[in-house]
N, CA, C and O atoms as a Maestro MAE file, in Angstrom:
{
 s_m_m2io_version
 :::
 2.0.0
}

f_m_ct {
 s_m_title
 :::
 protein
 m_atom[260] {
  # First column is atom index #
  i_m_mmod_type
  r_m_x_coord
  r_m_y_coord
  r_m_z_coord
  i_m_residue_number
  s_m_chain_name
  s_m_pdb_residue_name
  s_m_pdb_atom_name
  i_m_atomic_number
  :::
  1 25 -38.970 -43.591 -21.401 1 A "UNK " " N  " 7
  2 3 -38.004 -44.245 -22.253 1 A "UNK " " CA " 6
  3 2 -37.881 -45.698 -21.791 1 A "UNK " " C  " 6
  4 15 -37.741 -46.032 -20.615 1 A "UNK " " O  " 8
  5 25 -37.944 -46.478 -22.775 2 A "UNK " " N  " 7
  6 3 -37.613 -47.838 -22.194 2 A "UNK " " CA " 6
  7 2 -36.459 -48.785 -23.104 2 A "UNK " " C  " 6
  8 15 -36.341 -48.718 -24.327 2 A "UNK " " O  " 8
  9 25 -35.973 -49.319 -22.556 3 A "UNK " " N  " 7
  10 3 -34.324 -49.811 -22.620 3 A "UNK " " CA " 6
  11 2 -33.976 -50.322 -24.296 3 A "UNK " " C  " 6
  12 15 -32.865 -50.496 -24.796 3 A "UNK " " O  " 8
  13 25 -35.193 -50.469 -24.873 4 A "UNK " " N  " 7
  14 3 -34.720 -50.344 -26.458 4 A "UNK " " CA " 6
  15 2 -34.580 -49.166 -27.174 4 A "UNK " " C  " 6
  16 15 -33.989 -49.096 -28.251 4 A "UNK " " O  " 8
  17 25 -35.188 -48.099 -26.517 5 A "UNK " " N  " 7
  18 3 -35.337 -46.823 -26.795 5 A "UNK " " CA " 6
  19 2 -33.370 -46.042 -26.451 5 A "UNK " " C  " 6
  20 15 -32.643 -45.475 -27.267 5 A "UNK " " O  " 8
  21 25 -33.121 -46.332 -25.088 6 A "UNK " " N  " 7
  22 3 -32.260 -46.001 -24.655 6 A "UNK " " CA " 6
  23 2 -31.074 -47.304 -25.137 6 A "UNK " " C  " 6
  24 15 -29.919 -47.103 -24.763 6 A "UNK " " O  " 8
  25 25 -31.255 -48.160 -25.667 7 A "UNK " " N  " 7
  26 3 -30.014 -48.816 -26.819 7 A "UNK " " CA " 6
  27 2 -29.810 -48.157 -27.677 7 A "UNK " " C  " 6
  28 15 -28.723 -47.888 -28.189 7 A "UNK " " O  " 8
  29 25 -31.368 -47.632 -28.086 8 A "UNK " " N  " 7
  30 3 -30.984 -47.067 -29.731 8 A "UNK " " CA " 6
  31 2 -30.374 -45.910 -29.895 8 A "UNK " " C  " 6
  32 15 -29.762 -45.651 -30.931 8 A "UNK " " O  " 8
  33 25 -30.482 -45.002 -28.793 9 A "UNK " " N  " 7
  34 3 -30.105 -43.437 -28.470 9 A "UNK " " CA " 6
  35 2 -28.250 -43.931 -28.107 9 A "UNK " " C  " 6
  36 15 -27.349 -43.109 -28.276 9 A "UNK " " O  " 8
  37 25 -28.010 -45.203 -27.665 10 A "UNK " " N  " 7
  38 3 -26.564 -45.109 -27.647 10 A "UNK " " CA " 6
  39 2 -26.153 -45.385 -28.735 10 A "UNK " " C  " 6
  40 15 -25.025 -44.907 -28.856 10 A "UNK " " O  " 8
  41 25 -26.588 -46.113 -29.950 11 A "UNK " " N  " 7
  42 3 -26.103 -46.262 -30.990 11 A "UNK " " CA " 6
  43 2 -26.050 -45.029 -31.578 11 A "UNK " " C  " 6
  44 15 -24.896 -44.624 -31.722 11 A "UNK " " O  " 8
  45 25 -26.638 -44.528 -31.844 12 A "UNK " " N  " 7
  46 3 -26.701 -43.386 -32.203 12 A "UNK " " CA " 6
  47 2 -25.670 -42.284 -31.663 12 A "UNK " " C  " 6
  48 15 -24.972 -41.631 -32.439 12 A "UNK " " O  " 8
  49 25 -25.620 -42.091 -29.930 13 A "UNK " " N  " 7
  50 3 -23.846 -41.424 -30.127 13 A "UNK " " CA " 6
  51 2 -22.498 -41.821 -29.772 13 A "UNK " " C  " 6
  52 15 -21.516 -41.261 -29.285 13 A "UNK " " O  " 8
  53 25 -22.828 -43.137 -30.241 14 A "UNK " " N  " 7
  54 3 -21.799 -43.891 -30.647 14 A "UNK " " CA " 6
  55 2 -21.145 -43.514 -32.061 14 A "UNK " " C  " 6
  56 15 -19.995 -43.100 -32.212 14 A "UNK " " O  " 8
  57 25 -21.922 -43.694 -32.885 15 A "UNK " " N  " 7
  58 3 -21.915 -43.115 -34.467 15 A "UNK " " CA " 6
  59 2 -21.255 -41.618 -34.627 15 A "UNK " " C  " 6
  60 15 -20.358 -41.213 -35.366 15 A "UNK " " O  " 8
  61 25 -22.054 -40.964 -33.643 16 A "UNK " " N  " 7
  62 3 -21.623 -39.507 -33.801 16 A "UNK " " CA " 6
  63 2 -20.462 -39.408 -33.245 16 A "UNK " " C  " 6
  64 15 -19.806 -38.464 -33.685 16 A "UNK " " O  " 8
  65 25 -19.967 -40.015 -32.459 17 A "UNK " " N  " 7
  66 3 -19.151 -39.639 -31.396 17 A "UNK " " CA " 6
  67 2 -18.263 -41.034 -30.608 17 A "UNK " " C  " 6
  68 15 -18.288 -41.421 -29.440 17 A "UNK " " O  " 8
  69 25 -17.431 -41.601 -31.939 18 A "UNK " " N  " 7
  70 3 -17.040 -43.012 -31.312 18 A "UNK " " CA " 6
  71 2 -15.491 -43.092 -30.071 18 A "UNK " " C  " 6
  72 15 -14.550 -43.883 -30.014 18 A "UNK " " O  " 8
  73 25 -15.846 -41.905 -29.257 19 A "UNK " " N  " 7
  74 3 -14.607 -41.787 -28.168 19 A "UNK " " CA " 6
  75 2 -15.578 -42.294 -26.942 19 A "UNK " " C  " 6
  76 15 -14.978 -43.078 -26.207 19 A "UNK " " O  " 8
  77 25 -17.062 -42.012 -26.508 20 A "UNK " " N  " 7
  78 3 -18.324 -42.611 -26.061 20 A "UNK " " CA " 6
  79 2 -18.161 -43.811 -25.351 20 A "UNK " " C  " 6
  80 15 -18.600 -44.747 -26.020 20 A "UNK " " O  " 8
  81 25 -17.577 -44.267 -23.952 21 A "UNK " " N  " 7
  82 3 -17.179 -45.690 -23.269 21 A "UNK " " CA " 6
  83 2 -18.335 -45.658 -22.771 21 A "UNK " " C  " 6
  84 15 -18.433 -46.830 -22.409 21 A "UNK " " O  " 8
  85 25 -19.180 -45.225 -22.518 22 A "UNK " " N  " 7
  86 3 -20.661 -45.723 -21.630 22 A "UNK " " CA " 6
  87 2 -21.934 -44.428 -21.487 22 A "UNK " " C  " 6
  88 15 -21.508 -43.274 -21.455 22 A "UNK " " O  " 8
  89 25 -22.975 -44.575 -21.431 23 A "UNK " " N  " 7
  90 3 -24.030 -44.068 -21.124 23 A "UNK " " CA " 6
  91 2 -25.110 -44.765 -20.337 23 A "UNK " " C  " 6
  92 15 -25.382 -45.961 -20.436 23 A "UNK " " O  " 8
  93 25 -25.807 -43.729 -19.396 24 A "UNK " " N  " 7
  94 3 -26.392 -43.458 -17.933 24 A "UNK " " CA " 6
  95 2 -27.647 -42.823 -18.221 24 A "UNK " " C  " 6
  96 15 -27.700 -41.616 -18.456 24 A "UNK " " O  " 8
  97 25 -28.567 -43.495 -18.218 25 A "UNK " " N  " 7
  98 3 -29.916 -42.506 -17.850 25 A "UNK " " CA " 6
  99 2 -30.208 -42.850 -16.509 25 A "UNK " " C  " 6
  100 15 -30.559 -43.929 -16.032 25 A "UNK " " O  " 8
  101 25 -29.874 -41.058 -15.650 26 A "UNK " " N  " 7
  102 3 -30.052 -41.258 -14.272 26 A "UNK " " CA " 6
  103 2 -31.489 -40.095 -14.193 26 A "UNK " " C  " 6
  104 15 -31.657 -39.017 -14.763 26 A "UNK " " O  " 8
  105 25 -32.309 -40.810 -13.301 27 A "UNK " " N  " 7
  106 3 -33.596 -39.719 -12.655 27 A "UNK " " CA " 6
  107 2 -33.024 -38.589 -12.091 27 A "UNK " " C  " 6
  108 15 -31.833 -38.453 -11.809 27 A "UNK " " O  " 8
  109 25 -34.123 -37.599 -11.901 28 A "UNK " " N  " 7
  110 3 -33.871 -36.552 -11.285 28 A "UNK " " CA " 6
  111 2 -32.916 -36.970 -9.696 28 A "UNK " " C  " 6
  112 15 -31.745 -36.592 -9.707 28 A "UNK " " O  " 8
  113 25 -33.408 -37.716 -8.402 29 A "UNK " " N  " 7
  114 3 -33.082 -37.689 -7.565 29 A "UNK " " CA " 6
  115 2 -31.713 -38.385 -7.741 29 A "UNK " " C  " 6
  116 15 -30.928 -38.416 -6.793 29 A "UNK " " O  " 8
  117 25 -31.408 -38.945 -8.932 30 A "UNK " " N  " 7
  118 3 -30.234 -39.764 -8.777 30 A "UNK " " CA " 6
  119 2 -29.909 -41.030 -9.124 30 A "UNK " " C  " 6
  120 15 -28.779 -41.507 -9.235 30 A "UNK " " O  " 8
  121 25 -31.177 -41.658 -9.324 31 A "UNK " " N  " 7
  122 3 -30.969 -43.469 -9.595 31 A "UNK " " CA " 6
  123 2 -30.866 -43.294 -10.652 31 A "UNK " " C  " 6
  124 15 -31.512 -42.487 -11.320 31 A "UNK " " O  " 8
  125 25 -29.611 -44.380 -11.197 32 A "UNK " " N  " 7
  126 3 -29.859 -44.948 -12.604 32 A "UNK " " CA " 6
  127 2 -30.885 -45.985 -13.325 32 A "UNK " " C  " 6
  128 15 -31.098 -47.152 -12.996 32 A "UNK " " O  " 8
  129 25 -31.365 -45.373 -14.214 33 A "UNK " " N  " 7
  130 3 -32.165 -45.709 -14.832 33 A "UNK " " CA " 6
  131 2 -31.718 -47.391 -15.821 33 A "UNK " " C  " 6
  132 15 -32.062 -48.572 -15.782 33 A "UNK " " O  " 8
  133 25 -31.074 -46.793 -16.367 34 A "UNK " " N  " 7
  134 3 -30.397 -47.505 -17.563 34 A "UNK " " CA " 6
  135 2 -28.933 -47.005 -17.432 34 A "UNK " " C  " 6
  136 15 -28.565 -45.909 -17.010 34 A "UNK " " O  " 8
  137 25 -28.148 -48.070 -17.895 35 A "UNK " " N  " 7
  138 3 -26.772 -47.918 -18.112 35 A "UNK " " CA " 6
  139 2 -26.230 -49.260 -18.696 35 A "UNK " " C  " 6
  140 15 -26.493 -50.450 -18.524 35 A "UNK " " O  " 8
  141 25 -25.006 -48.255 -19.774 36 A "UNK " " N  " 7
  142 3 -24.742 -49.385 -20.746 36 A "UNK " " CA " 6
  143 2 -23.209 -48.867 -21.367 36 A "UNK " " C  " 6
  144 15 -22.925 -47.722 -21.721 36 A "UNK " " O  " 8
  145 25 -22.525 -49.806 -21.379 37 A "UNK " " N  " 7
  146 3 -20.735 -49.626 -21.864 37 A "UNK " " CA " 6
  147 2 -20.069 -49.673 -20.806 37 A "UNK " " C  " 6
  148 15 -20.545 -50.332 -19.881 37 A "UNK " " O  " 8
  149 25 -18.884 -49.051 -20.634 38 A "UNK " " N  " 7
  150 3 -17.748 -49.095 -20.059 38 A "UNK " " CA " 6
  151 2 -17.908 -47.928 -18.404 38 A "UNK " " C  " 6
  152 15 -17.416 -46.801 -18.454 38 A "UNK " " O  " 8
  153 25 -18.494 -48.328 -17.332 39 A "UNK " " N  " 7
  154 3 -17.953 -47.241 -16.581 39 A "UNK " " CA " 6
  155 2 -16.950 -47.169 -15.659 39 A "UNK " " C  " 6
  156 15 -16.196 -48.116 -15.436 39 A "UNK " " O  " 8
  157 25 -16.872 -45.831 -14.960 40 A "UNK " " N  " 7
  158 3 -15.282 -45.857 -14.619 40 A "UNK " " CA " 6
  159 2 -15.461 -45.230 -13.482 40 A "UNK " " C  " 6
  160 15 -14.536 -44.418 -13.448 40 A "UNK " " O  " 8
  161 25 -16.118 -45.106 -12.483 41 A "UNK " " N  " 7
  162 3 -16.545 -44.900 -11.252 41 A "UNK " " CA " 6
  163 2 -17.962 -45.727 -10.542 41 A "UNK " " C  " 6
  164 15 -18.674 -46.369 -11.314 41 A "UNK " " O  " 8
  165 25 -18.237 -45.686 -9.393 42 A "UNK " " N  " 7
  166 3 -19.313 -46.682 -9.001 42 A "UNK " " CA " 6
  167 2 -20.827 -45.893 -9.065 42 A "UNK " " C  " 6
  168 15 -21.071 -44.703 -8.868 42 A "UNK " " O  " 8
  169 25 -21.569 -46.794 -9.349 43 A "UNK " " N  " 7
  170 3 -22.927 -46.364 -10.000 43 A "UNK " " CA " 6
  171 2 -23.874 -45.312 -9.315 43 A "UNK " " C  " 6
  172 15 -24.825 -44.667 -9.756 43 A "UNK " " O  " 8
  173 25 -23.205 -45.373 -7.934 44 A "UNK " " N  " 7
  174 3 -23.891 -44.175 -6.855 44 A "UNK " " CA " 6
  175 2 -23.694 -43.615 -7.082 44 A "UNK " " C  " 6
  176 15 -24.495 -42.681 -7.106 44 A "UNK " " O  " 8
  177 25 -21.997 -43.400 -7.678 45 A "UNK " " N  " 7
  178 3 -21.760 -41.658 -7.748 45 A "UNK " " CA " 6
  179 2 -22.147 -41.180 -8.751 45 A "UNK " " C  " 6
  180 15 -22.543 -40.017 -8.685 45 A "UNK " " O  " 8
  181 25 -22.187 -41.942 -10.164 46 A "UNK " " N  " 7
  182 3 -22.317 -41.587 -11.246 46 A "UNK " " CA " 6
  183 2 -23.974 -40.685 -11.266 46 A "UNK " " C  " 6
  184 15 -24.212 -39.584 -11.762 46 A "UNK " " O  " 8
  185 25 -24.744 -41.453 -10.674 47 A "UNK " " N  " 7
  186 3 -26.198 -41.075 -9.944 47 A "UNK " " CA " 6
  187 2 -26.242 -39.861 -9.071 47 A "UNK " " C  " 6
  188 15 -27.235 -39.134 -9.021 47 A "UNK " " O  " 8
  189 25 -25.212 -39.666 -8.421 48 A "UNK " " N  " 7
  190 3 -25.506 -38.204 -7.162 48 A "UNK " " CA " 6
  191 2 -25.083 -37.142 -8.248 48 A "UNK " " C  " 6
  192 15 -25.671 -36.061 -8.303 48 A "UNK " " O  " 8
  193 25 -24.092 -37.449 -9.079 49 A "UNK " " N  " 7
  194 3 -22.829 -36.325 -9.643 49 A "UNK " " CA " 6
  195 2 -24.128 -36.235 -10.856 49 A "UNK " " C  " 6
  196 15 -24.539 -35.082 -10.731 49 A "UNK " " O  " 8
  197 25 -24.669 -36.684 -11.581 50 A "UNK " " N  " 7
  198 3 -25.778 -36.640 -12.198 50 A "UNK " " CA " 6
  199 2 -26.817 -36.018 -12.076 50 A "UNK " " C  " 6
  200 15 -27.326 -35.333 -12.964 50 A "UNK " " O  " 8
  201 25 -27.298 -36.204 -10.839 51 A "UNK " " N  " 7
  202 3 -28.582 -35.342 -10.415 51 A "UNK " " CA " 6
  203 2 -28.136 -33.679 -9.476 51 A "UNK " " C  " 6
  204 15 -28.733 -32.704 -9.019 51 A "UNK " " O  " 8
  205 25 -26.854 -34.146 -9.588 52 A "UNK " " N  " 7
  206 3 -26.027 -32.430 -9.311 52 A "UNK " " CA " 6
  207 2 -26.280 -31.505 -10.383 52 A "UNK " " C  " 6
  208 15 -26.743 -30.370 -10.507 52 A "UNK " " O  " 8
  209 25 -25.721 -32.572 -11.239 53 A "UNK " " N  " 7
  210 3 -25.687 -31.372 -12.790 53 A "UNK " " CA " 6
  211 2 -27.278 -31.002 -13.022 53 A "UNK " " C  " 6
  212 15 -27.778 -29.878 -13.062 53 A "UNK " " O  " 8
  213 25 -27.920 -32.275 -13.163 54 A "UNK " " N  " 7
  214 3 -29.710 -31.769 -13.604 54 A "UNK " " CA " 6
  215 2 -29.887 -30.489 -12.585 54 A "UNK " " C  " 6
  216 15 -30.065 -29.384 -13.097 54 A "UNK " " O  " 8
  217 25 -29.828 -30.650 -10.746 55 A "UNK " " N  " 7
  218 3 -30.236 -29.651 -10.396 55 A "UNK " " CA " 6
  219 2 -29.923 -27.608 -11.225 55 A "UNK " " C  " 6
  220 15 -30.534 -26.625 -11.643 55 A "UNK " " O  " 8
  221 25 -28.297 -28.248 -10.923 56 A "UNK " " N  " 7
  222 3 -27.583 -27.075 -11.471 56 A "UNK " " CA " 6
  223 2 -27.940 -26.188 -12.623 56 A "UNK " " C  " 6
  224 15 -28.017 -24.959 -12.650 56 A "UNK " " O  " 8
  225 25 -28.174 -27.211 -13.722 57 A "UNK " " N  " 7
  226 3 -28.896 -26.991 -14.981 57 A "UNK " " CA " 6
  227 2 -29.890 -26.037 -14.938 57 A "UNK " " C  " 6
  228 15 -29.716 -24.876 -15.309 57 A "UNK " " O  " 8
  229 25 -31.361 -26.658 -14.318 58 A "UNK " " N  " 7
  230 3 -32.373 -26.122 -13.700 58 A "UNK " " CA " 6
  231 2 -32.195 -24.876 -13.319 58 A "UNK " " C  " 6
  232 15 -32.829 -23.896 -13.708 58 A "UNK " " O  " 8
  233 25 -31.360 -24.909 -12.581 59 A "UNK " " N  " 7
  234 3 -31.256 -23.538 -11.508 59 A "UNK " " CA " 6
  235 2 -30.609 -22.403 -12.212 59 A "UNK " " C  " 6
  236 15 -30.910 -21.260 -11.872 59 A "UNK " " O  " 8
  237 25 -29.699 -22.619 -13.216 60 A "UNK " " N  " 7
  238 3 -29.292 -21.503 -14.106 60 A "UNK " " CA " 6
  239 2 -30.078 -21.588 -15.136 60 A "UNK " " C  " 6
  240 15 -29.653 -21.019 -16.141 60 A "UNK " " O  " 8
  241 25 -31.279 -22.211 -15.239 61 A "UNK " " N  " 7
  242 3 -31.836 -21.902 -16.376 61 A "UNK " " CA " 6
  243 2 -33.072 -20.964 -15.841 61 A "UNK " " C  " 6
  244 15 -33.506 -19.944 -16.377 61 A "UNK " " O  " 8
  245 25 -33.411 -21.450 -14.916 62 A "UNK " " N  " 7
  246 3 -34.472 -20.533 -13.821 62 A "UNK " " CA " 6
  247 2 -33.743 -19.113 -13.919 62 A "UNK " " C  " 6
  248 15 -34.481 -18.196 -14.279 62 A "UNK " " O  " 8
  249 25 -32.758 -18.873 -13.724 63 A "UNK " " N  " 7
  250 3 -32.323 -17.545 -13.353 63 A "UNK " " CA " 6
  251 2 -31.981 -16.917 -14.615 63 A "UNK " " C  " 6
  252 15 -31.368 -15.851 -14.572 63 A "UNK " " O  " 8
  253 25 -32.353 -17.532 -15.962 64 A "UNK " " N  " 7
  254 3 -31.879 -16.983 -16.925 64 A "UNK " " CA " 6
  255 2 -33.458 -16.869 -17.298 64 A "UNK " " C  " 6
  256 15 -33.651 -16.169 -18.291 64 A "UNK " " O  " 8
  257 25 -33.974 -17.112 -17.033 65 A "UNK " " N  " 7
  258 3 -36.070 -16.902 -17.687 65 A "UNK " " CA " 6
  259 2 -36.312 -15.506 -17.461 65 A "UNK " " C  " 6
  260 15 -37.413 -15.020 -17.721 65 A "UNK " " O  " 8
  :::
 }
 m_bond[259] {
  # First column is bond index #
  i_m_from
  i_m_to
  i_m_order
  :::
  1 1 2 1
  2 2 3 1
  3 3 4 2
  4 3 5 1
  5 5 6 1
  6 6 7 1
  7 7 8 2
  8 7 9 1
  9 9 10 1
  10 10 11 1
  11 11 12 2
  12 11 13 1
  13 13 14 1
  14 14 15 1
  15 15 16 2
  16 15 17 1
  17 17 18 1
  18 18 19 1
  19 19 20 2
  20 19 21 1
  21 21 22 1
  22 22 23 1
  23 23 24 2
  24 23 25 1
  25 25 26 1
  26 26 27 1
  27 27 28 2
  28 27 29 1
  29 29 30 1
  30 30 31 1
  31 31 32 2
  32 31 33 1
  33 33 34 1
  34 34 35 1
  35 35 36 2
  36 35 37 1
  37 37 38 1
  38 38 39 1
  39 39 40 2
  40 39 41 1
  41 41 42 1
  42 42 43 1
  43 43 44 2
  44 43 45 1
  45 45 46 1
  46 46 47 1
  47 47 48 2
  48 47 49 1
  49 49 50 1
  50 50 51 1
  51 51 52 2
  52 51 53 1
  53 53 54 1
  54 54 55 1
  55 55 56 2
  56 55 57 1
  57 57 58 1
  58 58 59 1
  59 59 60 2
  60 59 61 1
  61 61 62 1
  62 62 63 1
  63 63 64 2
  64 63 65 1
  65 65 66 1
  66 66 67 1
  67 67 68 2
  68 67 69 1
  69 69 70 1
  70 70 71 1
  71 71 72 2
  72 71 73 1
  73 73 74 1
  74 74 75 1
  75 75 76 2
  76 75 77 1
  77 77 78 1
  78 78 79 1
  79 79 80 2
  80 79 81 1
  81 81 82 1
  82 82 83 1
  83 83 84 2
  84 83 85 1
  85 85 86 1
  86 86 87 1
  87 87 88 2
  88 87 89 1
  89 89 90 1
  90 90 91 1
  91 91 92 2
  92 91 93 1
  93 93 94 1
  94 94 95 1
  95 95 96 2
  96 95 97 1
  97 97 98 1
  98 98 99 1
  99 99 100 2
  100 99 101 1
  101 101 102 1
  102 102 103 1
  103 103 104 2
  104 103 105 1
  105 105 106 1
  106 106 107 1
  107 107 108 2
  108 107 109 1
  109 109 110 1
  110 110 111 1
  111 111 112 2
  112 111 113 1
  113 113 114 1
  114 114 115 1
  115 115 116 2
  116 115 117 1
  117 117 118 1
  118 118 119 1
  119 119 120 2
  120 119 121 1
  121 121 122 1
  122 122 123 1
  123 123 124 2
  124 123 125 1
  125 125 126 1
  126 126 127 1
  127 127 128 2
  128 127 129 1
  129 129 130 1
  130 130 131 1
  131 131 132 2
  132 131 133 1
  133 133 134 1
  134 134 135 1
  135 135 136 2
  136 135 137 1
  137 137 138 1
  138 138 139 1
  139 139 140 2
  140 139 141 1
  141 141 142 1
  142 142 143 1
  143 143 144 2
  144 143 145 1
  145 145 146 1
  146 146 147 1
  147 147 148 2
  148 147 149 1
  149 149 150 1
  150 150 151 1
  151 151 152 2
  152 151 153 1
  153 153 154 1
  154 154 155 1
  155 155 156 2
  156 155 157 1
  157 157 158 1
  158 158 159 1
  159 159 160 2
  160 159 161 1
  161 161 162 1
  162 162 163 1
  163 163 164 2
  164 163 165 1
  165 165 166 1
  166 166 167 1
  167 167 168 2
  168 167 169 1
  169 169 170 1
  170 170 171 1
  171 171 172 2
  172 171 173 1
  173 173 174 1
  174 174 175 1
  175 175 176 2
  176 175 177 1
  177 177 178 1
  178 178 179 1
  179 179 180 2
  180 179 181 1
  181 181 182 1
  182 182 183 1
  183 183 184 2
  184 183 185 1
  185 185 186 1
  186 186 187 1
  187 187 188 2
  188 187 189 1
  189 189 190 1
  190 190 191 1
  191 191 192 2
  192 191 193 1
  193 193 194 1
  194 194 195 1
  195 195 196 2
  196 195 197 1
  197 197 198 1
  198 198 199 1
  199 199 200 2
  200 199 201 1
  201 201 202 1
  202 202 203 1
  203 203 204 2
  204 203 205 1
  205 205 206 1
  206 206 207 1
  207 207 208 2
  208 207 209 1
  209 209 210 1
  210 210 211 1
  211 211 212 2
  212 211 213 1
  213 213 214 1
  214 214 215 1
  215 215 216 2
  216 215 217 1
  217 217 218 1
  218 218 219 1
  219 219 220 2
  220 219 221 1
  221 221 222 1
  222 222 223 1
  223 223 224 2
  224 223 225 1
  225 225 226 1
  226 226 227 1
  227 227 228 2
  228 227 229 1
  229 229 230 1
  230 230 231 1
  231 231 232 2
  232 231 233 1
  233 233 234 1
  234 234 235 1
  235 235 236 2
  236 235 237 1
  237 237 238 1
  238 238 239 1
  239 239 240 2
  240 239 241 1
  241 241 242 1
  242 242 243 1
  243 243 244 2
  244 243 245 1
  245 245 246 1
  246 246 247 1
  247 247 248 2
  248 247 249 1
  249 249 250 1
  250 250 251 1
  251 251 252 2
  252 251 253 1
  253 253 254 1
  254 254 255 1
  255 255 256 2
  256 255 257 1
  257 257 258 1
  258 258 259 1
  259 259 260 2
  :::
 }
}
């Protein structure tokens, strides 16, 4: 994805969904990728608490296969 790609994906749930103060494309390990709007904690965490959920995700989806 590259950062016009990930503008256009915020417009988009912006539209759908105009309560939306910011969006984060964070990597698996955690870095943010892209980020854009309003955030409301510091960018590390948003990045660790991020790649928590991806793991988590993963891991109940593994156990549901």
């Amino acid at each position: 994805m590259n950062l016009q790609q990930f503008e256009d994906l915020y417009a988009q749930l912006i539209a759908l969904t105009p309560d939306i103060q910011g969006v984060s494309l964070i990597a698996n390990e955690g870095t943010v990728l892209f980020q854009t709007g309003e955030t409301v904690a510091d960018e590390t965490i948003i990045g660790v608490a991020g790649a928590a959920v991806m793991r988590l995700a993963e891991h109940i989806s593994a156990g549901l296969a």
